[in-house]
N, CA, C and O atoms as a CHARMM CRD file, in Angstrom:
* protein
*
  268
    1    1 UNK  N    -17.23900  72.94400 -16.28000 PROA 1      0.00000
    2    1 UNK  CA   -16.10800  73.43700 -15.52200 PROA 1      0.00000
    3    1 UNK  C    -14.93700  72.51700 -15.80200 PROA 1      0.00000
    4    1 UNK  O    -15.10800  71.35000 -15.45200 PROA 1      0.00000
    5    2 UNK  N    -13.49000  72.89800 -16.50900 PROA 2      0.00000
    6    2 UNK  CA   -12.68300  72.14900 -16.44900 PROA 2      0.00000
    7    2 UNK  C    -11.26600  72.20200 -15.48100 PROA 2      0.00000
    8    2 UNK  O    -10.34800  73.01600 -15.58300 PROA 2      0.00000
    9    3 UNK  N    -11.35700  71.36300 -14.76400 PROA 3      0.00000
   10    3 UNK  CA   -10.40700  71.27400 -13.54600 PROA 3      0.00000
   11    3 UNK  C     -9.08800  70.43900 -14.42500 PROA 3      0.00000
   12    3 UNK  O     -9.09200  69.54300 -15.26900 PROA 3      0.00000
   13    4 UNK  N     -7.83800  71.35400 -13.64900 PROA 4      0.00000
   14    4 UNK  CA    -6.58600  70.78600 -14.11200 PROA 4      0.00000
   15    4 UNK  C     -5.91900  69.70900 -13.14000 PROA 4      0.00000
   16    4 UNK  O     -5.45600  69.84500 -12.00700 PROA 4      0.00000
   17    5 UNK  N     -6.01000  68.78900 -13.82500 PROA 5      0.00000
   18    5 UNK  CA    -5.29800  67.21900 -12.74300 PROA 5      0.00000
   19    5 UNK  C     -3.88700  66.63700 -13.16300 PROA 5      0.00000
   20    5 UNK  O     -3.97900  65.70200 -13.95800 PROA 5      0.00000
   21    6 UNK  N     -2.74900  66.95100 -12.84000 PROA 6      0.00000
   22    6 UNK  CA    -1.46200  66.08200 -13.21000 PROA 6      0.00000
   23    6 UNK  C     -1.17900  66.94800 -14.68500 PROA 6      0.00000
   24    6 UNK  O     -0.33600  66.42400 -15.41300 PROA 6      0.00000
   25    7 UNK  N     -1.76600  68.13600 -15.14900 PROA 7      0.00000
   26    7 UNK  CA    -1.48000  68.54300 -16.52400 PROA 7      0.00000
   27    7 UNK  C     -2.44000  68.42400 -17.60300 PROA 7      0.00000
   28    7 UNK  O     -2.29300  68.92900 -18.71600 PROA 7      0.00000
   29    8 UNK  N     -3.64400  67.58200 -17.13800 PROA 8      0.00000
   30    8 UNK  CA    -4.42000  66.58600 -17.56400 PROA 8      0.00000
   31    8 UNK  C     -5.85600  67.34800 -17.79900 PROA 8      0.00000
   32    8 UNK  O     -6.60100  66.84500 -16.95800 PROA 8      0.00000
   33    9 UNK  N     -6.42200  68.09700 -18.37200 PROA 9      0.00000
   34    9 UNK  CA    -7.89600  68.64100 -18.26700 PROA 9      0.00000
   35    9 UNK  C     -8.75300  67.89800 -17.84800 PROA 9      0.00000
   36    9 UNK  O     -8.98700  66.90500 -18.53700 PROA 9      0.00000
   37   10 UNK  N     -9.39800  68.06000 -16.80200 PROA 10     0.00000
   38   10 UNK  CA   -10.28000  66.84000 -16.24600 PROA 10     0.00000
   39   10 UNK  C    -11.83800  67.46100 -16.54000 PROA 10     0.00000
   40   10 UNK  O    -11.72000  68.67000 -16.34300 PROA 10     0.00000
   41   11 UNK  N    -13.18600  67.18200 -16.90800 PROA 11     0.00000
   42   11 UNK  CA   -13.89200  68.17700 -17.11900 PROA 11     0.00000
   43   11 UNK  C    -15.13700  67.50200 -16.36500 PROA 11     0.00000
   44   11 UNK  O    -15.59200  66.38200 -16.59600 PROA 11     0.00000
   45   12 UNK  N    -15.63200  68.52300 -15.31600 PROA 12     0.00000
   46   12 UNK  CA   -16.77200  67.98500 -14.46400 PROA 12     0.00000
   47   12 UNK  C    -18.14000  68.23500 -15.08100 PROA 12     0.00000
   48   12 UNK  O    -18.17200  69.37400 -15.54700 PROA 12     0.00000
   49   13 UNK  N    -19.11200  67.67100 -15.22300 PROA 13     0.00000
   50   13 UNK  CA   -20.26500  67.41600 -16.41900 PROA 13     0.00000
   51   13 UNK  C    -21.59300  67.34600 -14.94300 PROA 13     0.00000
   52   13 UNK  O    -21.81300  66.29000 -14.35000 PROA 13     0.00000
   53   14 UNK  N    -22.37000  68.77000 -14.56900 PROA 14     0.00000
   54   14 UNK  CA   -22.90000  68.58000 -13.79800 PROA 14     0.00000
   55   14 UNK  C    -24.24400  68.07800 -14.41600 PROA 14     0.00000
   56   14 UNK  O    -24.83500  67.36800 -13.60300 PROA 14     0.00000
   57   15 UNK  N    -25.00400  68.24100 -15.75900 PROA 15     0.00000
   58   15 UNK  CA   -25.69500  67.85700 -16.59500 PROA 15     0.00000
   59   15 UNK  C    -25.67600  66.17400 -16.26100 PROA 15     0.00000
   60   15 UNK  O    -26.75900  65.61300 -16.09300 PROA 15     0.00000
   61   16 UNK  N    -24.63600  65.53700 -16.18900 PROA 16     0.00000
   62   16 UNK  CA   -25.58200  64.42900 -16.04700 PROA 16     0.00000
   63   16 UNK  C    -24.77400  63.82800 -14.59900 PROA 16     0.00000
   64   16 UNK  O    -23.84000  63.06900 -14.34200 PROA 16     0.00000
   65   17 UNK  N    -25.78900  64.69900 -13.83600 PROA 17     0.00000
   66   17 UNK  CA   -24.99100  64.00300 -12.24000 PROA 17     0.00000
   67   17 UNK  C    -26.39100  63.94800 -11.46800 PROA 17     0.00000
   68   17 UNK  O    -27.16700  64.82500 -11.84700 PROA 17     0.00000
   69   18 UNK  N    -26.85300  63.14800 -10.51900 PROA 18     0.00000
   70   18 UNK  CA   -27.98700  62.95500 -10.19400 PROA 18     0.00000
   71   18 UNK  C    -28.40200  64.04900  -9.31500 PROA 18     0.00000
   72   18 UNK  O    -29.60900  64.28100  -9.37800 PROA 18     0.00000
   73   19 UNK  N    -27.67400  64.84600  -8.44700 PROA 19     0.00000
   74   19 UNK  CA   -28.37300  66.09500  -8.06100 PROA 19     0.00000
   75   19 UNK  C    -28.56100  67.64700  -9.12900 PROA 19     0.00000
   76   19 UNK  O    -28.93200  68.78300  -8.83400 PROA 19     0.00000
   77   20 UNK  N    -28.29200  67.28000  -9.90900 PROA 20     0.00000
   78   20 UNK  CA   -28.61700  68.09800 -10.89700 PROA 20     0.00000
   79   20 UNK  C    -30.47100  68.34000 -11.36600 PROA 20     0.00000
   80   20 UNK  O    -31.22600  67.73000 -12.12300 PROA 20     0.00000
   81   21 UNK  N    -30.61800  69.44900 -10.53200 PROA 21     0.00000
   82   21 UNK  CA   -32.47700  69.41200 -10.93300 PROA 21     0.00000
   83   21 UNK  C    -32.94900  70.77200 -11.44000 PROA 21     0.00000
   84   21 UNK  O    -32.32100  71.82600 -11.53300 PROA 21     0.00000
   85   22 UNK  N    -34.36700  70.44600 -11.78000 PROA 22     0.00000
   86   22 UNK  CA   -34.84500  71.95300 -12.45900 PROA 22     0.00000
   87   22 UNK  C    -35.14700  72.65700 -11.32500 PROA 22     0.00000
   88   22 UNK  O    -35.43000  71.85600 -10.43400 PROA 22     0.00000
   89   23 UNK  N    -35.23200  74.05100 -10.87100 PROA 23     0.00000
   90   23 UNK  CA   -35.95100  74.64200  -9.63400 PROA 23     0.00000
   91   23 UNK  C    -36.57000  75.39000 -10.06900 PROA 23     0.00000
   92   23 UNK  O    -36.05200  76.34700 -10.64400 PROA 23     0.00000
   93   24 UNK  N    -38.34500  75.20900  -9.93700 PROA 24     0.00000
   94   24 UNK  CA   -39.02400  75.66500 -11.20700 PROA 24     0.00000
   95   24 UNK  C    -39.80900  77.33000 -10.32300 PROA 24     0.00000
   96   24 UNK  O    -40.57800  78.11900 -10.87200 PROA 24     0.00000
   97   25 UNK  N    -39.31500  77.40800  -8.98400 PROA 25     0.00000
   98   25 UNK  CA   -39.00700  79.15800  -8.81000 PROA 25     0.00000
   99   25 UNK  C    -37.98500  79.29500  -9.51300 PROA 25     0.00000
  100   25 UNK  O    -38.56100  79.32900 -10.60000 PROA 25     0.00000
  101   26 UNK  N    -37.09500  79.38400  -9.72300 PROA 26     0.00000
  102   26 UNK  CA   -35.85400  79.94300 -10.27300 PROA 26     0.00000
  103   26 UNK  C    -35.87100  79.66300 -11.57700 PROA 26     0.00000
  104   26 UNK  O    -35.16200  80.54700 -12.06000 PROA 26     0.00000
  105   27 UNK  N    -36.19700  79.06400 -12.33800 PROA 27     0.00000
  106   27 UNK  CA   -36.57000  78.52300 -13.34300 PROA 27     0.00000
  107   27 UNK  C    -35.40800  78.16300 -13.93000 PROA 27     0.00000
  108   27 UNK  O    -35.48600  78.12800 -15.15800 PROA 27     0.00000
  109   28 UNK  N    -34.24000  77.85200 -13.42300 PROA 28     0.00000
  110   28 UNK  CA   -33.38800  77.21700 -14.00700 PROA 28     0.00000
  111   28 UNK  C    -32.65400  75.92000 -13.29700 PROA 28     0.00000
  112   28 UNK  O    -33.14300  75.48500 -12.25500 PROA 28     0.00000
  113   29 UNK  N    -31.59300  75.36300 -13.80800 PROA 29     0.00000
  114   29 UNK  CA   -31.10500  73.82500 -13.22400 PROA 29     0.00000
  115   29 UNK  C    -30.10600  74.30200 -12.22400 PROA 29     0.00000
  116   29 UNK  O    -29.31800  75.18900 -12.55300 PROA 29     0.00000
  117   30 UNK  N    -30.07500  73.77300 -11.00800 PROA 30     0.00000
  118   30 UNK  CA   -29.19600  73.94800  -9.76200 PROA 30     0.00000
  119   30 UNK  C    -28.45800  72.72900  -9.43100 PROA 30     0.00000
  120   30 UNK  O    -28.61400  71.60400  -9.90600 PROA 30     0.00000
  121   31 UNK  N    -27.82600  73.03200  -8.75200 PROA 31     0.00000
  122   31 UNK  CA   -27.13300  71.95300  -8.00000 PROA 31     0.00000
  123   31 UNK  C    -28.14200  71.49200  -6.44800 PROA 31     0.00000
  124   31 UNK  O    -28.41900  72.41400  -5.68000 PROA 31     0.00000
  125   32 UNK  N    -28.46800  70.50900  -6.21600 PROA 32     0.00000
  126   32 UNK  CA   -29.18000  69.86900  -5.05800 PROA 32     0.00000
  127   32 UNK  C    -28.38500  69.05000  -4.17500 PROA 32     0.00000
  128   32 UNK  O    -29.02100  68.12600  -3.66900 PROA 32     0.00000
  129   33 UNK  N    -27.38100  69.12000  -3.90700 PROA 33     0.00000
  130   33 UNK  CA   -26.38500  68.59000  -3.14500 PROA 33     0.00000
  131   33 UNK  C    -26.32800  69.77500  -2.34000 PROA 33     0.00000
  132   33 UNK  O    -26.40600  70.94900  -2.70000 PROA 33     0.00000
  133   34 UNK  N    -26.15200  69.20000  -0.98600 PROA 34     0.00000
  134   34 UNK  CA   -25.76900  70.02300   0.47700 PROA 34     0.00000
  135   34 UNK  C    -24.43200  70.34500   0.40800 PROA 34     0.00000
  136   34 UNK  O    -23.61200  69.48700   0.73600 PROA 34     0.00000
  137   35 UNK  N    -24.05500  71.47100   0.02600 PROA 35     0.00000
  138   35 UNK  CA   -22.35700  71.80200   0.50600 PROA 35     0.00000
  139   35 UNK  C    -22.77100  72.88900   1.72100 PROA 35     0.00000
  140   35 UNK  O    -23.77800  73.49200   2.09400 PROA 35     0.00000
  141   36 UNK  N    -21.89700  72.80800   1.95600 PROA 36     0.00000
  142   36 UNK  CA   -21.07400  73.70300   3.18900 PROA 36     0.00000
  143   36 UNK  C    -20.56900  74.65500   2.53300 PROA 36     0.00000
  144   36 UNK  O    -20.15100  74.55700   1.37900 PROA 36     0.00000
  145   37 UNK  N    -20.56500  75.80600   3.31700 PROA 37     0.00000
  146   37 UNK  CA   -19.71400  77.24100   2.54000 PROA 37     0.00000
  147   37 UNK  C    -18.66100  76.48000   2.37700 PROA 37     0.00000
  148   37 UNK  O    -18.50900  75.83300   1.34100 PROA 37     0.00000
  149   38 UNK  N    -17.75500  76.45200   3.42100 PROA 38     0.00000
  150   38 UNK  CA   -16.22000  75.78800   2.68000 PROA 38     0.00000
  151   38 UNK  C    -16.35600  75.40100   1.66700 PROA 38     0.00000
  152   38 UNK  O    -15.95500  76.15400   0.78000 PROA 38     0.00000
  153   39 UNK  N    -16.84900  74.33300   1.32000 PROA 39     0.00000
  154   39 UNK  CA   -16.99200  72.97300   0.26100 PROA 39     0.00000
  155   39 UNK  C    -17.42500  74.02400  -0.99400 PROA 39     0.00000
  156   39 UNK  O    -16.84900  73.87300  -2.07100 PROA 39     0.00000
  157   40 UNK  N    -18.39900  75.04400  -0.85600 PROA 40     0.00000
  158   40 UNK  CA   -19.22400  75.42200  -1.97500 PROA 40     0.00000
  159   40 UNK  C    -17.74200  76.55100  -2.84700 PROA 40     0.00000
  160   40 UNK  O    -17.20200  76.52900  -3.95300 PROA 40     0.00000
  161   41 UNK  N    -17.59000  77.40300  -1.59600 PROA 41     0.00000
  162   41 UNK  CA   -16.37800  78.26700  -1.95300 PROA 41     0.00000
  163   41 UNK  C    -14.89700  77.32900  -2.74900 PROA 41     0.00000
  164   41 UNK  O    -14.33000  77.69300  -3.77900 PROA 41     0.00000
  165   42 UNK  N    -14.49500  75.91700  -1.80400 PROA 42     0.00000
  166   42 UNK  CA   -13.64000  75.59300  -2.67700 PROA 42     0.00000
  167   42 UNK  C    -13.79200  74.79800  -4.09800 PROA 42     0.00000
  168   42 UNK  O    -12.81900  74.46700  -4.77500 PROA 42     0.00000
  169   43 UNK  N    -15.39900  74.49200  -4.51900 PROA 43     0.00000
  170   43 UNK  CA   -15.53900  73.91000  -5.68100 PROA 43     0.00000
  171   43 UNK  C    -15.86600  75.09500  -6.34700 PROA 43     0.00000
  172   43 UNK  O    -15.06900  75.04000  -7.28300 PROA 43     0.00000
  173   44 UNK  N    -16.49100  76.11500  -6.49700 PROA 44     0.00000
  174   44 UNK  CA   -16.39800  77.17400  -6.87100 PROA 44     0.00000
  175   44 UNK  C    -15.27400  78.14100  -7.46400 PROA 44     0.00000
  176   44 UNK  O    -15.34000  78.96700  -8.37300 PROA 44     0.00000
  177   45 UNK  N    -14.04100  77.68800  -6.49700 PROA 45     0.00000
  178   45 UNK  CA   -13.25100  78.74800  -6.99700 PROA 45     0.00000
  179   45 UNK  C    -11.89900  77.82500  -7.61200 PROA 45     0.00000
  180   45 UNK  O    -10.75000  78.26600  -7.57400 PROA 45     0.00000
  181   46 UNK  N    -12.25200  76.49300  -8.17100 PROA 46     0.00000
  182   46 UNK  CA   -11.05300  75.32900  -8.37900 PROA 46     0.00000
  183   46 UNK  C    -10.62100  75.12500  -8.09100 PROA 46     0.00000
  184   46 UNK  O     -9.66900  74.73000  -8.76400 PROA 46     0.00000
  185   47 UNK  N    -10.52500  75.00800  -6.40900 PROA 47     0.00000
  186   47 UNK  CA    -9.79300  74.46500  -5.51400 PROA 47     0.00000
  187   47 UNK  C    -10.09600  73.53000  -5.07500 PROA 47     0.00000
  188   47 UNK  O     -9.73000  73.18600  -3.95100 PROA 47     0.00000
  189   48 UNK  N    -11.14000  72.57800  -6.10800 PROA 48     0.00000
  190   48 UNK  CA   -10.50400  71.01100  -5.90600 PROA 48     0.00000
  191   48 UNK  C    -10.90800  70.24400  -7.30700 PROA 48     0.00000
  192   48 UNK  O    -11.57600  70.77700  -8.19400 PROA 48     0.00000
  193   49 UNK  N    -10.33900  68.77800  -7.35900 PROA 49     0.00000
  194   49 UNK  CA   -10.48400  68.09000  -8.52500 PROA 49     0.00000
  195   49 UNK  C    -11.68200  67.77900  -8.50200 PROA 49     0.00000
  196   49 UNK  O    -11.64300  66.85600  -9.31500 PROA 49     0.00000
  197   50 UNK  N    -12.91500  67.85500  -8.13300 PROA 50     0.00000
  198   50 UNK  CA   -14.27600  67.70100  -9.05400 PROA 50     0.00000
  199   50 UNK  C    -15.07300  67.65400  -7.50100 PROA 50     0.00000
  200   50 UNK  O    -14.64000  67.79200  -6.35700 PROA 50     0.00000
  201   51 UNK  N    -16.33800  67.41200  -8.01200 PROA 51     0.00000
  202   51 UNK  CA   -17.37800  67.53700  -6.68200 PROA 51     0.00000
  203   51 UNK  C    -17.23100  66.53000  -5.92700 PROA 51     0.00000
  204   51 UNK  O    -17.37500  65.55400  -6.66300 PROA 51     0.00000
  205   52 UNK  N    -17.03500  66.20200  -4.92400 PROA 52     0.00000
  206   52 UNK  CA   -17.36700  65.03300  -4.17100 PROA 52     0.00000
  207   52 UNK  C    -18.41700  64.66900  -3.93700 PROA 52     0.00000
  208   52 UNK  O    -18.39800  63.50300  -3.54300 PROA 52     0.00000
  209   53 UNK  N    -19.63300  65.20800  -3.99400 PROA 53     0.00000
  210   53 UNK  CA   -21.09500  64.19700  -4.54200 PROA 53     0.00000
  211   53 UNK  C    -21.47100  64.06100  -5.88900 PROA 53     0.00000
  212   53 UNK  O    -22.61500  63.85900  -6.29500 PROA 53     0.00000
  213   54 UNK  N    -20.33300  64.19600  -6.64100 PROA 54     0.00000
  214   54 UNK  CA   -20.87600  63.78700  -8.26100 PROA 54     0.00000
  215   54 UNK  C    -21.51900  62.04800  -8.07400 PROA 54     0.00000
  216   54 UNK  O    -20.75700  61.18100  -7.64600 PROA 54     0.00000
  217   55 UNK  N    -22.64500  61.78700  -8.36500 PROA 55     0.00000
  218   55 UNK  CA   -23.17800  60.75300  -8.73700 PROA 55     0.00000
  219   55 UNK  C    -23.54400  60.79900  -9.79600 PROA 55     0.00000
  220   55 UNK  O    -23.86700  61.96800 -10.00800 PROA 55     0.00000
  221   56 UNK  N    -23.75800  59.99100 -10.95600 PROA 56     0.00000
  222   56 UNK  CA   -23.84200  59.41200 -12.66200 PROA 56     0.00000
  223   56 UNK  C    -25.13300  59.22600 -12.19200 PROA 56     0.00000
  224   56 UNK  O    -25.34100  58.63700 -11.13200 PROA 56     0.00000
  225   57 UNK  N    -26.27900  59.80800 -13.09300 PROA 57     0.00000
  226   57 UNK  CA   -27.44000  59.61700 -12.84800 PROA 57     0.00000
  227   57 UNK  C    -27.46500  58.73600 -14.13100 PROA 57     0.00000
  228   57 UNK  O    -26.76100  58.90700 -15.12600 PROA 57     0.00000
  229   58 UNK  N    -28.33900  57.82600 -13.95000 PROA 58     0.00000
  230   58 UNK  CA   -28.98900  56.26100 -14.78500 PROA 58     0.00000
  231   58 UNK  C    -30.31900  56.55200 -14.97400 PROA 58     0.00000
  232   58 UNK  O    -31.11600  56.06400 -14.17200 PROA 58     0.00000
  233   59 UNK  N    -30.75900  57.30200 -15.94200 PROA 59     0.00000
  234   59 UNK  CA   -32.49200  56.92800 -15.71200 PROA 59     0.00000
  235   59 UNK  C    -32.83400  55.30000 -16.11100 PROA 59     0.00000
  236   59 UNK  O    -34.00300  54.92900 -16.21700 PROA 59     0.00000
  237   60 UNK  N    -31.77400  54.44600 -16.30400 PROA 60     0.00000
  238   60 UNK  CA   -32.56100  53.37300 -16.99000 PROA 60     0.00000
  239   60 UNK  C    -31.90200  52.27400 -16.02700 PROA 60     0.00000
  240   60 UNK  O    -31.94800  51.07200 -16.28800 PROA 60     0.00000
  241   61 UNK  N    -31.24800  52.83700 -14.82300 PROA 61     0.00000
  242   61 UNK  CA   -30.63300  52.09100 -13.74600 PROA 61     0.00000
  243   61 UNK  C    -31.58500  50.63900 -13.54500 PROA 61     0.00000
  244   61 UNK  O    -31.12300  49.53800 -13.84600 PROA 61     0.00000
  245   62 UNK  N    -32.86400  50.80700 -13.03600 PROA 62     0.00000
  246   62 UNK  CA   -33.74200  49.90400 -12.71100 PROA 62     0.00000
  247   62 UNK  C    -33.71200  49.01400 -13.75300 PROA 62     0.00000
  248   62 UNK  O    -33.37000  47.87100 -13.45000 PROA 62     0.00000
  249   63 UNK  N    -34.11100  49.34300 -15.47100 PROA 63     0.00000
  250   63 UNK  CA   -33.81200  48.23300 -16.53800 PROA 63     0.00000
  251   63 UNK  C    -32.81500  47.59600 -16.62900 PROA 63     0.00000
  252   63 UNK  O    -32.97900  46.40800 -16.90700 PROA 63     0.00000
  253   64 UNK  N    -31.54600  48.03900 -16.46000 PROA 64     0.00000
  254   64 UNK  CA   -30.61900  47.19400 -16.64700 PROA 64     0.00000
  255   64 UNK  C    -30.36100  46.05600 -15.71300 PROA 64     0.00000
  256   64 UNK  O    -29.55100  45.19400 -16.05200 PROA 64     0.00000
  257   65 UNK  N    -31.10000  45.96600 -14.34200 PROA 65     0.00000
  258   65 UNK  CA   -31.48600  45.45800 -13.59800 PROA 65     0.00000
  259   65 UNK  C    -32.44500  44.21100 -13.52300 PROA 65     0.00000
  260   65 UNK  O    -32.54300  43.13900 -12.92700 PROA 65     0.00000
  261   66 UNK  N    -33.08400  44.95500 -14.45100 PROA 66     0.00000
  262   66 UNK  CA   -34.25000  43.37800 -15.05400 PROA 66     0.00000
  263   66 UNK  C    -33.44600  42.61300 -16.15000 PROA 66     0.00000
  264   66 UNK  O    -33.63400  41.40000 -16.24600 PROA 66     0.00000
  265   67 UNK  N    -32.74100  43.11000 -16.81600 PROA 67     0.00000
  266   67 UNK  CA   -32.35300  42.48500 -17.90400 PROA 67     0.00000
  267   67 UNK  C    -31.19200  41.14500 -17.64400 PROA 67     0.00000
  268   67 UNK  O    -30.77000  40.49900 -18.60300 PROA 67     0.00000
C-alpha cells in the first residue's frame, strides 16, 4: 500500500511487520493486530500515513542480543 506524505510516496510493507501471520483456516496471511472499525476503515481507505501498530519483526532479535 503506498501512502502519500508531504508529496513523498511513503510505502507500508505489511510482509515484514510482526502481526503479519498465516491463518491456516483462511489459508492466507492477515493482519493480527486489533483495530477498531474506525481505525480499520481509516487505514483501509488512506486516510492515514501508515498503521499505527506497524512493528519490524526481527526473527534474529534474540541473536543480536547475545552477540
Amino acid at each position: 500500500m503506498s501512502i502519500m506524505n508531504n508529496g513523498k510516496t511513503r510505502v507500508s510493507n505489511c510482509e515484514s511487520c510482526e502481526f503479519y501471520d498465516y491463518d491456516e483456516e483462511y489459508e492466507e496471511y492477515v493482519c493480527s493486530a486489533r483495530l477498531d472499525q474506525d481505525e480499520m476503515a481509516n487505514f483501509l481507505g488512506g486516510r492515514t500515513k501508515g498503521c499505527p501498530y506497524y512493528r519490524y519483526y526481527d526473527e534474529y532479535k534474540s541473536v543480536h542480543k547475545q552477540i
